[in-house]
Backbone as XML, in Angstrom:
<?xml version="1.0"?>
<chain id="A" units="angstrom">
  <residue number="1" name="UNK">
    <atom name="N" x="17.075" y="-21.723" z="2.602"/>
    <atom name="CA" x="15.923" y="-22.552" z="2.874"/>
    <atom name="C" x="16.062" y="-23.223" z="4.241"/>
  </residue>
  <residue number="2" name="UNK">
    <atom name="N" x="17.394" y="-23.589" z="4.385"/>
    <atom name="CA" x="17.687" y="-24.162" z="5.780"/>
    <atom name="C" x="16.688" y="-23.569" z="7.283"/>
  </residue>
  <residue number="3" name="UNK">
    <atom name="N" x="17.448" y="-21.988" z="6.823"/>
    <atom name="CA" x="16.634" y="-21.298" z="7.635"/>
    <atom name="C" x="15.114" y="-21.117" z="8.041"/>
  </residue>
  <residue number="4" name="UNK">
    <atom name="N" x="14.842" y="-21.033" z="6.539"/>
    <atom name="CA" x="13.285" y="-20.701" z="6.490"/>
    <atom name="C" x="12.735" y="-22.244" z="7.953"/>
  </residue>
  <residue number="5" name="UNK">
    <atom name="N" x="13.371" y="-23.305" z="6.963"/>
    <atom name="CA" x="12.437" y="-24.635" z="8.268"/>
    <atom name="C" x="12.852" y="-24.450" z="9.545"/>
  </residue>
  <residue number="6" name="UNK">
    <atom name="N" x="14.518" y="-24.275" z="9.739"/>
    <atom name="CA" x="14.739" y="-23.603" z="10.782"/>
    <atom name="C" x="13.733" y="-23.059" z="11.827"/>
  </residue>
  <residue number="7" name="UNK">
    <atom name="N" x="13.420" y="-21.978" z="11.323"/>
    <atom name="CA" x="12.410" y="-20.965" z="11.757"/>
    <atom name="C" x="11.033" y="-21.269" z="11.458"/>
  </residue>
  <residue number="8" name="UNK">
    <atom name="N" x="10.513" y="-22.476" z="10.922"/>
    <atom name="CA" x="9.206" y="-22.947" z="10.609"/>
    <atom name="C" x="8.320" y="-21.769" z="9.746"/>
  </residue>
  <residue number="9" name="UNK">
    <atom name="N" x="9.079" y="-21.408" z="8.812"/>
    <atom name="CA" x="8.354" y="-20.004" z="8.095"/>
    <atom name="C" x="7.988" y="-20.638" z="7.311"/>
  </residue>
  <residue number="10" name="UNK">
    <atom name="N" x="6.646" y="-20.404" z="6.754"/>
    <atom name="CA" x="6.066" y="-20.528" z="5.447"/>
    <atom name="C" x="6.015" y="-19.674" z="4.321"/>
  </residue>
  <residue number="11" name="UNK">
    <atom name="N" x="6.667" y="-20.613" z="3.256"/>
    <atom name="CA" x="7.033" y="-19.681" z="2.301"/>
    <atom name="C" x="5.619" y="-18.814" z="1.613"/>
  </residue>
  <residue number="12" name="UNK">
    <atom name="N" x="5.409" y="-18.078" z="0.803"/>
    <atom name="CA" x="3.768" y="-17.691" z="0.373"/>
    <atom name="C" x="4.449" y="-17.325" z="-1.003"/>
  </residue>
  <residue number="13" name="UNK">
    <atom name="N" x="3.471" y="-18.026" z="-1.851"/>
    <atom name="CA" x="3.423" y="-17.237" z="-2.844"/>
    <atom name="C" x="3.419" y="-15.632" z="-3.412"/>
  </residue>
  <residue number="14" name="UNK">
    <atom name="N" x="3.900" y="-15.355" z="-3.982"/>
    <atom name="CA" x="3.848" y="-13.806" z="-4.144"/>
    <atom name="C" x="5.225" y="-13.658" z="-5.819"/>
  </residue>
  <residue number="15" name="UNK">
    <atom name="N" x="3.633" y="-12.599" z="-6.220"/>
    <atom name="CA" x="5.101" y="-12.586" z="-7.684"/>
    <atom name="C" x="5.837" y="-11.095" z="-7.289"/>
  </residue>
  <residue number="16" name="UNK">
    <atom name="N" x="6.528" y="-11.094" z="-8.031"/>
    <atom name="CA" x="7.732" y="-9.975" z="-7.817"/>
    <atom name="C" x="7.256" y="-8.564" z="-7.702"/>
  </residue>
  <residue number="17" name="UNK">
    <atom name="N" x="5.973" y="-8.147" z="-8.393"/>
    <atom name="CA" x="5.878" y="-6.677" z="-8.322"/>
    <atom name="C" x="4.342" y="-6.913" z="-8.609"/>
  </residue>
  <residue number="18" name="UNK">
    <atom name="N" x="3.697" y="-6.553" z="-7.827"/>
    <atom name="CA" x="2.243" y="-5.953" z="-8.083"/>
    <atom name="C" x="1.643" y="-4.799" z="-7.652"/>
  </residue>
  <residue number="19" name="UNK">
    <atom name="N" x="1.136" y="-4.335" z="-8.387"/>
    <atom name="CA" x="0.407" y="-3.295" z="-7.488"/>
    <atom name="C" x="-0.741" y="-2.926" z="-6.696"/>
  </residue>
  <residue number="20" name="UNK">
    <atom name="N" x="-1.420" y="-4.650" z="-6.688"/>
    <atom name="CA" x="-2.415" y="-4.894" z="-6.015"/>
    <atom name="C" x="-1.798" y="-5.214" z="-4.472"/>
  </residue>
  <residue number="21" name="UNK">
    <atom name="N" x="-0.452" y="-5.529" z="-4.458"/>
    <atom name="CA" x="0.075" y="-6.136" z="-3.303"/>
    <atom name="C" x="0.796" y="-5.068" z="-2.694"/>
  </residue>
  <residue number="22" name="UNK">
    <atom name="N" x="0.717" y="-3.754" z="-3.588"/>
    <atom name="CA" x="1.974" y="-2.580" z="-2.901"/>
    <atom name="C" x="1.380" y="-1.850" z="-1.765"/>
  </residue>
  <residue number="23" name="UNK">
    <atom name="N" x="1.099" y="-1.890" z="-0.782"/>
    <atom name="CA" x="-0.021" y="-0.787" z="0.013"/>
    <atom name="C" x="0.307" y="0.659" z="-0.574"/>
  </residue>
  <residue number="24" name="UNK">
    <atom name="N" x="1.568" y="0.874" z="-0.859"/>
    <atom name="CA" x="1.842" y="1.935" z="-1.368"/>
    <atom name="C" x="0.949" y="2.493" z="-2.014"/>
  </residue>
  <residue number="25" name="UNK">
    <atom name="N" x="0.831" y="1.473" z="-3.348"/>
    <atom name="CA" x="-0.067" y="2.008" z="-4.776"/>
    <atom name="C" x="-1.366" y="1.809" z="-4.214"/>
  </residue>
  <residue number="26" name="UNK">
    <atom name="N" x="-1.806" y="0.761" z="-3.240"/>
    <atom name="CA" x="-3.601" y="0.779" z="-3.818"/>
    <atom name="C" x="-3.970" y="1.137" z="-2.479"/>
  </residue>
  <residue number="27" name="UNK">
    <atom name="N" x="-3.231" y="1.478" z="-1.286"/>
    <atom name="CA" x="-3.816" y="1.843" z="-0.562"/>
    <atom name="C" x="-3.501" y="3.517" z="0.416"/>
  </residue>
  <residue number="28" name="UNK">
    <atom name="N" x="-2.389" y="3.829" z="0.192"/>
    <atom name="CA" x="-1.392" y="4.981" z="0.577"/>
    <atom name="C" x="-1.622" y="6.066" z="-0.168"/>
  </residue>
  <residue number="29" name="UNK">
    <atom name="N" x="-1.009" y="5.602" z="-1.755"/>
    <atom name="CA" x="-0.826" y="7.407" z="-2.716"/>
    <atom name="C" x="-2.632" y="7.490" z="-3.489"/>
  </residue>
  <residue number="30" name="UNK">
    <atom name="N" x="-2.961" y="6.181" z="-3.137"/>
    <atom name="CA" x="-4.698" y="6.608" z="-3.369"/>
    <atom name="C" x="-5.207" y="7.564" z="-2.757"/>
  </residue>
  <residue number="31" name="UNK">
    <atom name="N" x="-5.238" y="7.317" z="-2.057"/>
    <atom name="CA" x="-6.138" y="8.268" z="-0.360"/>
    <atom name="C" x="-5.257" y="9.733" z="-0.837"/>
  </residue>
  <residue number="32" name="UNK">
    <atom name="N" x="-3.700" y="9.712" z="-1.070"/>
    <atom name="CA" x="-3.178" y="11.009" z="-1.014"/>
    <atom name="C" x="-3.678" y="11.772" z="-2.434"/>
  </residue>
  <residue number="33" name="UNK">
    <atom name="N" x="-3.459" y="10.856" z="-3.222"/>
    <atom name="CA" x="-4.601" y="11.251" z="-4.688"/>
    <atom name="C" x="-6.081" y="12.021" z="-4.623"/>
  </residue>
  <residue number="34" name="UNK">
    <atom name="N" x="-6.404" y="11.449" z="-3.708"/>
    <atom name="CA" x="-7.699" y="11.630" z="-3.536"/>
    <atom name="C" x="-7.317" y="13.460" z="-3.178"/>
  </residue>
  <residue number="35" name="UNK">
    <atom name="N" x="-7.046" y="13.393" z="-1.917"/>
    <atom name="CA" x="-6.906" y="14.620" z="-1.026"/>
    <atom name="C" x="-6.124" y="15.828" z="-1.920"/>
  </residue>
  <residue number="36" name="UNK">
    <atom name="N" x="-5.403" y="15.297" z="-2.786"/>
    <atom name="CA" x="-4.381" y="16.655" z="-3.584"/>
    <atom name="C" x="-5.314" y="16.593" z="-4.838"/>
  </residue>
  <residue number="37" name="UNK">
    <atom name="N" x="-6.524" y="15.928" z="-5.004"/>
    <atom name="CA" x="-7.498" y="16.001" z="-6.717"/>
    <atom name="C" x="-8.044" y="17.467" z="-6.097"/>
  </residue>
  <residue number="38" name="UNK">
    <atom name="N" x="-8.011" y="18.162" z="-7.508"/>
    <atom name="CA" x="-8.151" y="19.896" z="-7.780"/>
    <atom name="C" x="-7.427" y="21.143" z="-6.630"/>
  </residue>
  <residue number="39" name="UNK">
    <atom name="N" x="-6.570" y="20.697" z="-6.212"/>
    <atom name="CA" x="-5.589" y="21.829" z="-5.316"/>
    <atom name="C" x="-4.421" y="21.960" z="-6.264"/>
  </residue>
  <residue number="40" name="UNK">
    <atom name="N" x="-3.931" y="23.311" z="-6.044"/>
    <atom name="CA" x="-2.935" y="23.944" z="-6.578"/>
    <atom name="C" x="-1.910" y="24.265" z="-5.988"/>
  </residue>
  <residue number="41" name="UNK">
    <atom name="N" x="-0.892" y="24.459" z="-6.478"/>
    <atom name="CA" x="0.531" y="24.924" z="-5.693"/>
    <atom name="C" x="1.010" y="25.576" z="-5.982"/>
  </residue>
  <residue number="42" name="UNK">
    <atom name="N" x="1.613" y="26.642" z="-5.511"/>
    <atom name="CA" x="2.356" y="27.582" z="-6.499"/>
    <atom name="C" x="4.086" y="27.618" z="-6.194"/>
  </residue>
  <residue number="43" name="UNK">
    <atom name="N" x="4.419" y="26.835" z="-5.580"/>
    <atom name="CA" x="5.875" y="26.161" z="-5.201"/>
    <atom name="C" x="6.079" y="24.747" z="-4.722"/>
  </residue>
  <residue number="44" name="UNK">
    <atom name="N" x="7.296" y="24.574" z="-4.875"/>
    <atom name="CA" x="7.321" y="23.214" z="-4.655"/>
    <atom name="C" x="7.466" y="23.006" z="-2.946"/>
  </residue>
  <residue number="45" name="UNK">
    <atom name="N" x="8.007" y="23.992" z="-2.937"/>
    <atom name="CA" x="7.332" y="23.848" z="-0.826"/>
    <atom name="C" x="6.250" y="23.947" z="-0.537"/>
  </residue>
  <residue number="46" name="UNK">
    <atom name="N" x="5.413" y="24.556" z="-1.168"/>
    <atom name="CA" x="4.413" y="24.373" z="-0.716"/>
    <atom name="C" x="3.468" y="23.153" z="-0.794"/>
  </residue>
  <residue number="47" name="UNK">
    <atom name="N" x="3.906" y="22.395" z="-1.689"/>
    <atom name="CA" x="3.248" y="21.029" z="-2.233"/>
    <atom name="C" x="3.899" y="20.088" z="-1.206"/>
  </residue>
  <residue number="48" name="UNK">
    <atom name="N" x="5.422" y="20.160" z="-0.925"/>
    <atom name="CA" x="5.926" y="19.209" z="-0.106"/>
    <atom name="C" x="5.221" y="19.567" z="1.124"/>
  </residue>
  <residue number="49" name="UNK">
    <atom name="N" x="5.274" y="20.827" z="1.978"/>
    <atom name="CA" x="4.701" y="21.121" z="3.105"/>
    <atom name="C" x="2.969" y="20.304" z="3.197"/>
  </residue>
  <residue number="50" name="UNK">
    <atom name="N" x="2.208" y="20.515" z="2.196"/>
    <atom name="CA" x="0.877" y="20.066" z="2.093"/>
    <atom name="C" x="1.088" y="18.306" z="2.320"/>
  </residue>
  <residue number="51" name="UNK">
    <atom name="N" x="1.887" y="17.952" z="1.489"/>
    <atom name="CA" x="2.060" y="16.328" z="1.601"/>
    <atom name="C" x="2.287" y="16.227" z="2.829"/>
  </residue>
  <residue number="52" name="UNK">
    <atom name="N" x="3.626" y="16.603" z="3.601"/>
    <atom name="CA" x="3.752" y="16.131" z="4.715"/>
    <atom name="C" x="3.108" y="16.390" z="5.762"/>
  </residue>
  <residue number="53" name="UNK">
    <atom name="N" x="2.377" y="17.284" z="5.465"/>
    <atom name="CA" x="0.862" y="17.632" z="6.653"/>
    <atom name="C" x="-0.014" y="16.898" z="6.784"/>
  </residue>
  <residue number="54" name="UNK">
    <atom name="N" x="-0.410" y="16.579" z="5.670"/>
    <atom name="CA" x="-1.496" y="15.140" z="5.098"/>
    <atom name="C" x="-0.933" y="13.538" z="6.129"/>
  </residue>
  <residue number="55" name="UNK">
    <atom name="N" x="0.291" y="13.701" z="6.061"/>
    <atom name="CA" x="0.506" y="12.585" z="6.673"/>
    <atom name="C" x="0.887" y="12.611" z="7.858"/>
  </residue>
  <residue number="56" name="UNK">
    <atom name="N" x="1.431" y="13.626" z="8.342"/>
    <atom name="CA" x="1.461" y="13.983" z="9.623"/>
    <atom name="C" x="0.181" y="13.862" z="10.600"/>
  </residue>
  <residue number="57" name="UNK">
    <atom name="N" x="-1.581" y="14.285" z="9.731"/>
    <atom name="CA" x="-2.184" y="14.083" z="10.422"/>
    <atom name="C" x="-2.922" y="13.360" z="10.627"/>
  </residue>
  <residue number="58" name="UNK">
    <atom name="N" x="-2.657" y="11.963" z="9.610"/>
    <atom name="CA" x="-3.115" y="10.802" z="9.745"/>
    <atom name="C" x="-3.094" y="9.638" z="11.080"/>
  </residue>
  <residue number="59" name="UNK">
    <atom name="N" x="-4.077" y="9.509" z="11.254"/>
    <atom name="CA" x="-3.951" y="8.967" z="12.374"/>
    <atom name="C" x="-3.033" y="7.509" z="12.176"/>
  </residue>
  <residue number="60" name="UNK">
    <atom name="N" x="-2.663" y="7.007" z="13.290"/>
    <atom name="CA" x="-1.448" y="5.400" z="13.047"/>
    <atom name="C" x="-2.930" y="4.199" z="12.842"/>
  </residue>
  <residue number="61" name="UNK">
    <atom name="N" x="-4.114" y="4.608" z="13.292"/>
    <atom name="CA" x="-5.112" y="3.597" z="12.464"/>
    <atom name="C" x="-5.126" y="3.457" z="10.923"/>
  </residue>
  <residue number="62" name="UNK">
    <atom name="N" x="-4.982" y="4.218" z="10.093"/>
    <atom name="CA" x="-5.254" y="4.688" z="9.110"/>
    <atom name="C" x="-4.074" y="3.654" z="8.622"/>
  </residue>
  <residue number="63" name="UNK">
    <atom name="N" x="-2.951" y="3.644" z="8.927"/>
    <atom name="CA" x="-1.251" y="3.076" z="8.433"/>
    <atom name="C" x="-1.367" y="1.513" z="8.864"/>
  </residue>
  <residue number="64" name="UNK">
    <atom name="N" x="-2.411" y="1.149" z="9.689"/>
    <atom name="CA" x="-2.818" y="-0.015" z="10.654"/>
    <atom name="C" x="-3.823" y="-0.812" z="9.818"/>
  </residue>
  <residue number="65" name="UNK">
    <atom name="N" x="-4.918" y="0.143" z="9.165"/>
    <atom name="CA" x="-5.437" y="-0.329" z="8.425"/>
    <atom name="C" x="-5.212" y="-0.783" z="7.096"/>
  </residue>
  <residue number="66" name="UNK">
    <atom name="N" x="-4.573" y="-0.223" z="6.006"/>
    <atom name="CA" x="-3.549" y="-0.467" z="5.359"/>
    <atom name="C" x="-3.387" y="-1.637" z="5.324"/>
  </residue>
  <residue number="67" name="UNK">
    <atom name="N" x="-2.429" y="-1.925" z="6.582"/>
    <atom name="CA" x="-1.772" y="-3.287" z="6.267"/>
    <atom name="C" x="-2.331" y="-4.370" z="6.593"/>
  </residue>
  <residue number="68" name="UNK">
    <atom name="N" x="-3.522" y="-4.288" z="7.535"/>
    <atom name="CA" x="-4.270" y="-5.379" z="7.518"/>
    <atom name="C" x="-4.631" y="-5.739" z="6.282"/>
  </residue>
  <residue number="69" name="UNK">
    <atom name="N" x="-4.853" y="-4.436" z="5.350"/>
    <atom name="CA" x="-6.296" y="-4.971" z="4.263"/>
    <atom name="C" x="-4.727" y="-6.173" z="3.315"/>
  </residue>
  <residue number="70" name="UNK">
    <atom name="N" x="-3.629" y="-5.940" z="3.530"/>
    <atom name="CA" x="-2.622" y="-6.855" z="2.466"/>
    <atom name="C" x="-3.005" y="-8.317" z="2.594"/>
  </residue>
  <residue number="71" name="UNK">
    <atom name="N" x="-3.599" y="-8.710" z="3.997"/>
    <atom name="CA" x="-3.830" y="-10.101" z="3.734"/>
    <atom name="C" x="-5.166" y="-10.188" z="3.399"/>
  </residue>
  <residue number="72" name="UNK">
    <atom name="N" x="-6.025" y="-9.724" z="3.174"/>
    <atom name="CA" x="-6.912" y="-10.035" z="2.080"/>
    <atom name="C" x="-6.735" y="-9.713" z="0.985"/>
  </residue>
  <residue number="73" name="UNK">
    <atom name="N" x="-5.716" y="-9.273" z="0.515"/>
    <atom name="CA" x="-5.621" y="-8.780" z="-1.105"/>
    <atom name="C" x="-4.921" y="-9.640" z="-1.792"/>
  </residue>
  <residue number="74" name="UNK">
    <atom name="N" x="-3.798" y="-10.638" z="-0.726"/>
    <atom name="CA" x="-2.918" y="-11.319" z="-1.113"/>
    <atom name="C" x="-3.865" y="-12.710" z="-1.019"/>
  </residue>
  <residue number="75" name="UNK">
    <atom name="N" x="-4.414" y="-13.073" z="-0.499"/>
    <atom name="CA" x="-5.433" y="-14.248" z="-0.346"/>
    <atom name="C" x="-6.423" y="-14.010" z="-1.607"/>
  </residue>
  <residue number="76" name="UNK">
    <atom name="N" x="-6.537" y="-13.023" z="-1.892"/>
    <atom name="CA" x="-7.397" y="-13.102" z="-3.656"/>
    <atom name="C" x="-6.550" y="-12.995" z="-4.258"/>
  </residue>
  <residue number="77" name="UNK">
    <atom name="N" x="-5.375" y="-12.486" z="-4.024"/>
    <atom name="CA" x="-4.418" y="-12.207" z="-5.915"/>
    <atom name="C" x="-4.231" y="-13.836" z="-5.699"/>
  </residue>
  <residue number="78" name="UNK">
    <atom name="N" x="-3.470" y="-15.058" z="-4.714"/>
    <atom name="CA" x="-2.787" y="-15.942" z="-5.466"/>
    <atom name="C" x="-4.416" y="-16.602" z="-5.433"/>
  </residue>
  <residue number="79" name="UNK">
    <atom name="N" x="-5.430" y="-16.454" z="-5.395"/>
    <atom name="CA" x="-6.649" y="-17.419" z="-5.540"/>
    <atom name="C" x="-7.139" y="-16.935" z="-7.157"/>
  </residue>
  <residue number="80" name="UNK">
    <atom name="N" x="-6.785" y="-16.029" z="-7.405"/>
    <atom name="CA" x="-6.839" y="-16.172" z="-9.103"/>
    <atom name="C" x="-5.833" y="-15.666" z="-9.886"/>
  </residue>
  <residue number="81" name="UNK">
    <atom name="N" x="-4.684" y="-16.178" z="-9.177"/>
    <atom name="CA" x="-3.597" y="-16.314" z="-9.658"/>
    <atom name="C" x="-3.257" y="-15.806" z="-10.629"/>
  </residue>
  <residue number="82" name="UNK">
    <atom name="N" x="-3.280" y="-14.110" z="-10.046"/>
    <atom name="CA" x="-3.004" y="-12.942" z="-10.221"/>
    <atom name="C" x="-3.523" y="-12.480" z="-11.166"/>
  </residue>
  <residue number="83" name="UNK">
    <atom name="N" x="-4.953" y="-12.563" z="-11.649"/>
    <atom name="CA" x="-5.343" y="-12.307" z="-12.982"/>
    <atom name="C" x="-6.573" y="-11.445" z="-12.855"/>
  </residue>
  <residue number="84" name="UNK">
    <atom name="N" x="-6.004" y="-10.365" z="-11.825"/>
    <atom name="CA" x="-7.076" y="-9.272" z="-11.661"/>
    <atom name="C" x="-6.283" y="-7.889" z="-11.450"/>
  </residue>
  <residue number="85" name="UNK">
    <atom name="N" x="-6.953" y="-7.203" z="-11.226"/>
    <atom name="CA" x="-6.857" y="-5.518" z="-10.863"/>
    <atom name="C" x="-7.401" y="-5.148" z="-9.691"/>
  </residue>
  <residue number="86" name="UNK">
    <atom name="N" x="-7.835" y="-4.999" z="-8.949"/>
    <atom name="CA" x="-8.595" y="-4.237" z="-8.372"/>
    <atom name="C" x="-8.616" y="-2.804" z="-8.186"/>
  </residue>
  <residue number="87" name="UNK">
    <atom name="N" x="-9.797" y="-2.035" z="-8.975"/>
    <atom name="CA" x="-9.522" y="-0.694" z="-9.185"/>
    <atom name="C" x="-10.514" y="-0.030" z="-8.474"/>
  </residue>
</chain>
């Protein structure tokens, strides 16, 4: 804690695991969800090759945008204090 004032950081609320707060889950393997709904594979290289193409040709806006959207998601989860979904 020393540190934190130290460094004038403000602590933020945040509970341990959400998945409204993961960009991972609600904003990353969505979009990749989206893009792999009704394609097939017929190896597992070929599924890895497809994934990492997908992201390869994502533009760095796309990874930019993302993380902006966390501070509005985190400014509604602790404003109803965490008693939503957003799906």
């Amino acid at each position: 804690m020393a540190k934190f004032n130290e460094l004038k950081y403000e602590l933020l609320k945040h509970p341990a695991y959400s998945p409204d707060l993961a960009p991972s889950d609600y904003y990353l393997f969505s979009n990749l969800n989206k893009f792999l709904a009704g394609k097939r594979f017929t190896s597992n290289d070929e599924t890895v090759a497809t994934v990492d193409r997908y992201f390869a040709d994502l533009p760095e806006s796309h990874f930019n945008n993302g993380i902006e959207l966390l501070g509005k998601r985190w400014k509604k989860f602790i404003e109803v204090s965490g008693n939503y979904i957003e799906k």
